[in-house]
C-alpha positions as CSV (number, residue, x, y, z in Angstrom):
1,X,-18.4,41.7,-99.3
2,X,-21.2,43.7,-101.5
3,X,-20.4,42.4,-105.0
4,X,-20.1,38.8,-103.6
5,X,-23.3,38.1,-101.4
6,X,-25.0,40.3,-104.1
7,X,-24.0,37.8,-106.7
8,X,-25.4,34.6,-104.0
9,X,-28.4,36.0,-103.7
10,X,-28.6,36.6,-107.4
11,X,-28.1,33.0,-107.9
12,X,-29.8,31.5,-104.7
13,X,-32.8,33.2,-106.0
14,X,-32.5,32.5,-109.6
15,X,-32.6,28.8,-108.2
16,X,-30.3,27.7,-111.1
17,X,-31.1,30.0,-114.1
18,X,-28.0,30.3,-115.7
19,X,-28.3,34.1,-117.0
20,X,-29.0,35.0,-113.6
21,X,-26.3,33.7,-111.8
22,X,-23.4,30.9,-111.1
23,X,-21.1,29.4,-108.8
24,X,-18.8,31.1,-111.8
25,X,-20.1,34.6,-111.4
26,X,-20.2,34.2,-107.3
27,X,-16.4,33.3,-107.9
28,X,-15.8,36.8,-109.9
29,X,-17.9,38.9,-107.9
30,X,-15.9,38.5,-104.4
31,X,-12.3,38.4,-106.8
32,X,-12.9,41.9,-107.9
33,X,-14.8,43.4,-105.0
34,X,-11.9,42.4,-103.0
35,X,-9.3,43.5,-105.7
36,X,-10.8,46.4,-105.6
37,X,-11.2,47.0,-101.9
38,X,-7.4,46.3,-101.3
39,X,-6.6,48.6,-104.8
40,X,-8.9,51.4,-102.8
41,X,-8.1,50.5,-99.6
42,X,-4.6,49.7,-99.5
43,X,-2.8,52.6,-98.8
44,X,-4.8,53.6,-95.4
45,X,-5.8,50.3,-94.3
46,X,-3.2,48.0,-95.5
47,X,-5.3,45.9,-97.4
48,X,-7.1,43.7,-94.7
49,X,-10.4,43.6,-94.3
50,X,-11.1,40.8,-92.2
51,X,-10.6,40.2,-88.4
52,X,-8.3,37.4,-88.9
53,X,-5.7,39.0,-91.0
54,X,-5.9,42.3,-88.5
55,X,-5.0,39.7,-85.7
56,X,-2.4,37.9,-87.6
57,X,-0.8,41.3,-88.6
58,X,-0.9,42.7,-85.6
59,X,1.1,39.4,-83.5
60,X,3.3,38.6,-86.5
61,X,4.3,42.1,-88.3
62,X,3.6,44.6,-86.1
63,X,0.7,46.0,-86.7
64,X,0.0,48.2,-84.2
65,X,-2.3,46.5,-81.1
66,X,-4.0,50.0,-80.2
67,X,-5.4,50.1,-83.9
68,X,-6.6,46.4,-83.7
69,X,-10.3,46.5,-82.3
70,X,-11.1,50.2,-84.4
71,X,-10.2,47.7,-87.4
72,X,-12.3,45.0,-86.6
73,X,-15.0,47.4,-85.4
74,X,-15.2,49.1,-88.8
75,X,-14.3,45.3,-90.0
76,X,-17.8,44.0,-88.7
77,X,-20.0,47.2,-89.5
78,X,-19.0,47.3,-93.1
79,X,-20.1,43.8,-93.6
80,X,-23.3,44.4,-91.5
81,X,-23.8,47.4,-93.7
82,X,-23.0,45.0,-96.8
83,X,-26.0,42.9,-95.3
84,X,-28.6,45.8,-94.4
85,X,-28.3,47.0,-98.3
86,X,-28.4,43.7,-99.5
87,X,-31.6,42.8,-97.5
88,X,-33.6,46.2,-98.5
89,X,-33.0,45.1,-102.1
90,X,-33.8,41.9,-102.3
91,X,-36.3,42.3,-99.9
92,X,-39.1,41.0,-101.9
93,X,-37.5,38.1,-102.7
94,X,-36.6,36.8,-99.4
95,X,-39.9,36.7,-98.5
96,X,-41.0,35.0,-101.2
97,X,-38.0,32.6,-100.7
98,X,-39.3,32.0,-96.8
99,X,-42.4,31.5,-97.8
100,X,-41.6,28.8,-100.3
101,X,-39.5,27.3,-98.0
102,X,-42.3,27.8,-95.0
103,X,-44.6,26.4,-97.1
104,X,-42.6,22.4,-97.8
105,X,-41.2,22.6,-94.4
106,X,-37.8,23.5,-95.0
107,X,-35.7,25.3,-92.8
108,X,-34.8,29.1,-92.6
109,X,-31.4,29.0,-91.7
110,X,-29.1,26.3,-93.6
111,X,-27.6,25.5,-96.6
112,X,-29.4,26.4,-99.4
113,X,-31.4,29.2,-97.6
114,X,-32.0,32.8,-97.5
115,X,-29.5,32.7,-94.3
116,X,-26.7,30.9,-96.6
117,X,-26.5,34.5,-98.6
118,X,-25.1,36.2,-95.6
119,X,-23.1,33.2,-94.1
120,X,-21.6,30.1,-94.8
121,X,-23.1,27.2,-93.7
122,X,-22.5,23.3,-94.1
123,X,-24.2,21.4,-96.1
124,X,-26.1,18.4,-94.0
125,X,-23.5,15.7,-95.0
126,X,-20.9,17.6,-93.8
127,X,-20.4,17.0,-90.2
128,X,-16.7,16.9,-89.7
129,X,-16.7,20.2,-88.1
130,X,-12.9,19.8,-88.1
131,X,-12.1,19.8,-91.5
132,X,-14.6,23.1,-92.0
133,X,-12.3,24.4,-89.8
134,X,-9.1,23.6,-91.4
135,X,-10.5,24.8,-94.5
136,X,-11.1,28.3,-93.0
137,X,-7.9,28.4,-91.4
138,X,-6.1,26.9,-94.7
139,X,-7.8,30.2,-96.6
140,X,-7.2,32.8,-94.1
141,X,-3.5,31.2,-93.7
142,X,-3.0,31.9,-97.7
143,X,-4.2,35.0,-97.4
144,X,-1.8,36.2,-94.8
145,X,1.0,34.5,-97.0
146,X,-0.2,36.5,-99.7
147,X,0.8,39.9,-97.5
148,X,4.0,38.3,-96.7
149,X,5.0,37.6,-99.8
150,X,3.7,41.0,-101.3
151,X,5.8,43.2,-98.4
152,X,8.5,41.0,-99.4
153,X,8.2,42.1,-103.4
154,X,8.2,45.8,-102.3
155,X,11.2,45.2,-100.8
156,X,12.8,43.3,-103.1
157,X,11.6,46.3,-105.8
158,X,13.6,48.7,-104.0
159,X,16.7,47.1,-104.6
């Protein structure tokens, strides 16, 4: 989660310097921290790193239940921790963000806001909370097909 809210915030607060930041670099920045999470990672954990694929794995292939919520505990606090470090370093720079917005009457928590760099949120036209949702589940759905496909490679290797 590091590398990728780091990169947001780089680019929220750049508010659209190109050398500082871009949807581009955002892009990059989650591909390889989470490329290199599961290349780290892989061999203790499995490779999953968010609550939904813990879940799926654990009704679908077996993953064992009584591992389940020690995963999505150390799920959650890795992110919060992600967070924490991310707020003491830009520190200065939210609050000069707040006040900005404070200051033209623009809200805190939103799209485009020192909240969106921790969490997605809609943007205002968007109010089909429906389709958000499919698009989640879509993601999170190709993401488990992605471990499907990749047990059924190793397989396949042996062979």
């Amino acid at each position: 989660m590091y590398p990728g809210i780091a990169a947001t915030a780089a680019f929220t607060f750049s508010e659209g310097n190109a050398g500082l930041g871009s949807v581009f670099t955002i892009g990059w920045a989650y591909a390889i921290g989470i490329a290199f999470a599961i290349i780290t990672c892989a061999s203790t954990s499995g490779g999953h790193f968010s609550p939904s694929i813990t879940i799926s794995l654990a009704v679908w292939q077996g993953f064992p239940l009584k591992k389940v919520p020690m995963y999505i505990f150390a799920q959650i606090i890795g992110a919060v921790v992600a967070g924490l470090v991310l707020m003491g370093q830009y520190h200065e720079q939210f609050v000069a963000f707040e006040a900005k917005l404070g200051a033209v009457g623009l809200p805190m928590v939103g799209a485009k806001s020192p909240a969106s760099i921790l969490a997605p949120f809609p943007a205002p036209e968007q109010t089909n909370l429906g389709w958000l949702f499919f698009i989640e589940w879509f993601v999170d759905s190709f993401l488990v097909s992605l471990r499907f496909l990749s047990g059924w490679w190793m397989v396949a290797k042996m062979y």
